[in-house]
C-alpha positions in Angstrom: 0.0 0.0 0.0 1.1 3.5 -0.7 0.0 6.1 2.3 -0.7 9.0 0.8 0.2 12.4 2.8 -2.8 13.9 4.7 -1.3 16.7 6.6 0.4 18.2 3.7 0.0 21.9 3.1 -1.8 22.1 6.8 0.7 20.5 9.5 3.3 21.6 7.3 4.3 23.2 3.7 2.8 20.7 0.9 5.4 21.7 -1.6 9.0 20.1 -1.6 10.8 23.5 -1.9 8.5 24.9 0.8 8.5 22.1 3.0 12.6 22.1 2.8 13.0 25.5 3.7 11.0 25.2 6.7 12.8 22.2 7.3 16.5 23.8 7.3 15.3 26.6 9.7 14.5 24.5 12.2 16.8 21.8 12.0 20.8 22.5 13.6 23.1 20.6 11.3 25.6 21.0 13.6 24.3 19.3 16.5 26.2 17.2 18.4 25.2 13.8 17.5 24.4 10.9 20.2 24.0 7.2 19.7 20.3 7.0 21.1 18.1 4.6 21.2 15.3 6.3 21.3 13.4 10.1 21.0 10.4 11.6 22.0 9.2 14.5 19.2 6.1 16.5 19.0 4.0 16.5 16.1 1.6 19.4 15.8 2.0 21.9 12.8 5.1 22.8 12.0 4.8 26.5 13.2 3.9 25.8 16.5 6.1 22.1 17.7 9.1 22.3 14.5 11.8 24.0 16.3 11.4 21.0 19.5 11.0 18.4 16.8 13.8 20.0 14.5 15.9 20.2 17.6 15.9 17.4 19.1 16.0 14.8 16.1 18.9 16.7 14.9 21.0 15.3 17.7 21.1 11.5 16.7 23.0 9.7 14.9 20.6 8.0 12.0 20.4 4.6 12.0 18.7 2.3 9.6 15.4 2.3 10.3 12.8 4.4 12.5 10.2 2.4 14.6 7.4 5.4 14.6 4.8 4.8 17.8 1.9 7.3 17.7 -1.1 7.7 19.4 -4.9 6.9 17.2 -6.7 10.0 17.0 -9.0 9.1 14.9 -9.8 6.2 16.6 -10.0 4.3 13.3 -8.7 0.8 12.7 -7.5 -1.7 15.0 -6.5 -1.0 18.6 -2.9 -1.7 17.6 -1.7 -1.2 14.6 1.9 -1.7 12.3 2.3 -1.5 8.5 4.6 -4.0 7.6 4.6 -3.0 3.5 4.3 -0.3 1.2 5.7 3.2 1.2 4.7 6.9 3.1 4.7 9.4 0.2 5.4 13.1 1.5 6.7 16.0 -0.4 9.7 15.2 -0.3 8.9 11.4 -1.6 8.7 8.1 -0.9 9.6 6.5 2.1 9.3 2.8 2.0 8.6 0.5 5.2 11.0 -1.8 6.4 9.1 -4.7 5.7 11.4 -7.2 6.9 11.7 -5.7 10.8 8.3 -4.7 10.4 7.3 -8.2 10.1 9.5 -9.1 13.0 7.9 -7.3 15.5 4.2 -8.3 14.0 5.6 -11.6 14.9 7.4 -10.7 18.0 3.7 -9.0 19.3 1.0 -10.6 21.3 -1.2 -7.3 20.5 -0.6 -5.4 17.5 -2.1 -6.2 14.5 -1.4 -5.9 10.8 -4.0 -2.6 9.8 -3.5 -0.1 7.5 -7.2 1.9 7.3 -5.6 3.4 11.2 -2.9 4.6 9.6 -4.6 6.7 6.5 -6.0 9.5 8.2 -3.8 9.7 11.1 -1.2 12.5 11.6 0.6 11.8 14.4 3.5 9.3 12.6 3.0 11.4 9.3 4.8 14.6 10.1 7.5 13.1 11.9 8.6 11.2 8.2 9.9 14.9 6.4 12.1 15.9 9.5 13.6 12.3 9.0 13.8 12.4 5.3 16.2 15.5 5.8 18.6 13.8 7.0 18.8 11.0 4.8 16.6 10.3 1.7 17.1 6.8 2.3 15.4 5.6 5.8 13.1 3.4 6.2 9.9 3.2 8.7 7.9 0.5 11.0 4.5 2.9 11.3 3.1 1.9 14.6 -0.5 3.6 16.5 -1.3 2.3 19.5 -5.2 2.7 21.1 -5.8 2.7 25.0 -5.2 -0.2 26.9 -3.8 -1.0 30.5 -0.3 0.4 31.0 1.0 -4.0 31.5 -0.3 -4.1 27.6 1.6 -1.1 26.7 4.8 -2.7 28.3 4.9 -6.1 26.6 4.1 -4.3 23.6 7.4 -2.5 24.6 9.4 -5.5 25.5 8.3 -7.6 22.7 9.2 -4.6 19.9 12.7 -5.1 21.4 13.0 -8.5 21.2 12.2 -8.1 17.8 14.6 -5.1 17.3 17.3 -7.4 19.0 16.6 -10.2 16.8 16.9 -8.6 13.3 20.1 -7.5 11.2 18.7 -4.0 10.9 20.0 -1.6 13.2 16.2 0.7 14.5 16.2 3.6 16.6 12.6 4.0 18.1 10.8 7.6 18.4 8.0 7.8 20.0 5.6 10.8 19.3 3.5 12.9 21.7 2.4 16.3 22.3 2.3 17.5 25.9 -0.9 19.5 27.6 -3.2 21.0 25.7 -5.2 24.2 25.5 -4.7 25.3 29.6 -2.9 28.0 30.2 1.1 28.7 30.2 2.0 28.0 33.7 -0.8 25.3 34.3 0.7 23.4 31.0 4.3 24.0 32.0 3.8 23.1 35.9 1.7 19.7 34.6 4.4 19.4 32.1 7.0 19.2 34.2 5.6 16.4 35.8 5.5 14.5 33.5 8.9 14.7 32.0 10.4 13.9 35.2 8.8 10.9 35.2 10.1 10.2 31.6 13.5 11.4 33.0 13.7 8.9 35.1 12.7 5.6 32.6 9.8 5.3 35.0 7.0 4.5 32.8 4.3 3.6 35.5 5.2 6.4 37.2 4.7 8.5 34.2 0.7 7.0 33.9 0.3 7.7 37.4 0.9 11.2 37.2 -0.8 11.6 34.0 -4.0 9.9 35.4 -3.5 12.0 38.8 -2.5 15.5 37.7 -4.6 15.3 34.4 -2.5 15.5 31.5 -3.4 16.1 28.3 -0.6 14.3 27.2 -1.6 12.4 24.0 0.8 10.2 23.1 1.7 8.5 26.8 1.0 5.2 25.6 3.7 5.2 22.9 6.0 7.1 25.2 5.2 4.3 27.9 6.1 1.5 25.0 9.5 3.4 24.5 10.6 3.4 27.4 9.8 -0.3 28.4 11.4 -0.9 24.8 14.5 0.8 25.5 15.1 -0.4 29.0 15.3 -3.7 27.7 17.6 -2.6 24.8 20.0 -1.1 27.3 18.5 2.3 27.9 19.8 4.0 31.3 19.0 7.5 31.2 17.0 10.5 29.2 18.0 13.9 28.2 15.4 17.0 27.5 16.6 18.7 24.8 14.1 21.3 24.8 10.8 22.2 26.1 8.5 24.9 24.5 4.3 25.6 24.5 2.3 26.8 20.8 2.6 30.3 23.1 6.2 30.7 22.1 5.4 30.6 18.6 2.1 32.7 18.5 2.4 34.6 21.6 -0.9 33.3 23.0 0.0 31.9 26.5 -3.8 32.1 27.3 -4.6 28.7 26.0 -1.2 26.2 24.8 0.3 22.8 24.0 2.9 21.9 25.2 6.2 20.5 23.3 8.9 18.5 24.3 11.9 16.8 22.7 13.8 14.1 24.8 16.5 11.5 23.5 16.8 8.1 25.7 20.0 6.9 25.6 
């Protein structure tokens, strides 16, 4: 199956030239680059989240493939879905899947299912793809959206995806996408925020559902967040950096009502 882009000229430019500009501005090419084995990016438009996405996939070092975890907004298709074949076309091109690891991990996985109708209208993994084609024209993509479940699911899932990652030739770094709290204002988002990230800080992904549930945060994408960091605790993972944190208020000088961004590498 070929995806075809949805978020094109809204999330971000739907021209190549357009998109790339955008793209070098908030991209640092001269990063220093880390061996991570995972990220956490945002992935709201481009004007308000791109400078925390740009930022902090800029410092890793590409490997071959990107395991992409999102949350289902839509709430279409199955509960827990992967793409195991076909291409993403964006403006920039095609990006194909990696079928073989893809494959693995369907395999590997006592939940998620082979599904593509929850990936076609779905944004979340979609605007992640042109920050990663920057960097190289070449990579390749496991799309994976996960629904709501208990957080035990969201950890096997976790455990089993690297099992599977540790099984195959191909060398996959996982980035797991979320936006923080949304529409409360600046120092409500931040403060709830904040707790949060600790959490993730510190590899403690029960923690991390505990606060979310207790201090009610808007966090959309905890569940792939939670898979990540199960995922990368079993790769080797032993501690997380915050690259940078930043709410839609930075960019449009609302602070009244914001989301909240944040970029994190788990190394």
């Amino acid at each position: 199956m070929i995806r075809e882009p949805i978020a094109a000229g809204q999330f971000y430019p739907g021209s190549a030239g357009g998109l790339k500009t955008m793209l070098e501005s908030m991209v640092d090419d001269r990063a220093e680059k880390v061996d991570a084995i995972g990220l956490i990016a945002p992935h709201a438009g481009y004007i308000y989240s791109g400078m925390v996405a740009g930022a902090v996939i800029s410092r890793i070092k590409f490997k071959d493939t990107f395991v992409l975890l999102g949350p289902n907004h839509t709430g279409g298709g199955k509960n827990f879905s992967i793409m195991t074949d076909g291409s993403w076309i964006t403006p920039l091109g095609e990006v194909q899947i990696d079928t073989e690891l893809g494959k693995q991990i369907l395999e590997s996985s006592s939940y998620l299912e082979e599904d593509a109708a929850a990936h076609q209208y779905e944004h979340s993994l979609e605007v992640e793809v042109p920050f990663l084609q920057y960097f190289r024209s070449d990579v390749r993509i496991v799309p994976i959206l996960l629904g709501n479940a208990h957080g035990d699911v969201y950890k096997k899932i976790g455990k089993e995806l690297a099992g599977a990652i540790g099984k195959s030739k191909r060398k996959a770094t996982i980035l797991a996408s979320s936006d923080m709290t949304h529409y409360e204002p600046q120092e409500s988002a931040r403060k709830k925020d904040s707790k949060a990230i600790e959490a993730i800080l510190n590899l403690d992904g029960d923690e991390l559902l505990t606060r979310v549930a207790d201090f009610d945060i808007s966090m959309c994408g905890y569940a792939p967040v939670v898979v990540l960091i199960a995922a990368a605790k079993e790769l080797g993972a032993t501690k997380a950096e915050l690259v940078t944190y930043q709410t839609s208020g930075d960019a449009s000088g609302d602070y009244s009502s914001v989301v909240g961004y944040a970029g994190i590498l788990v190394k």
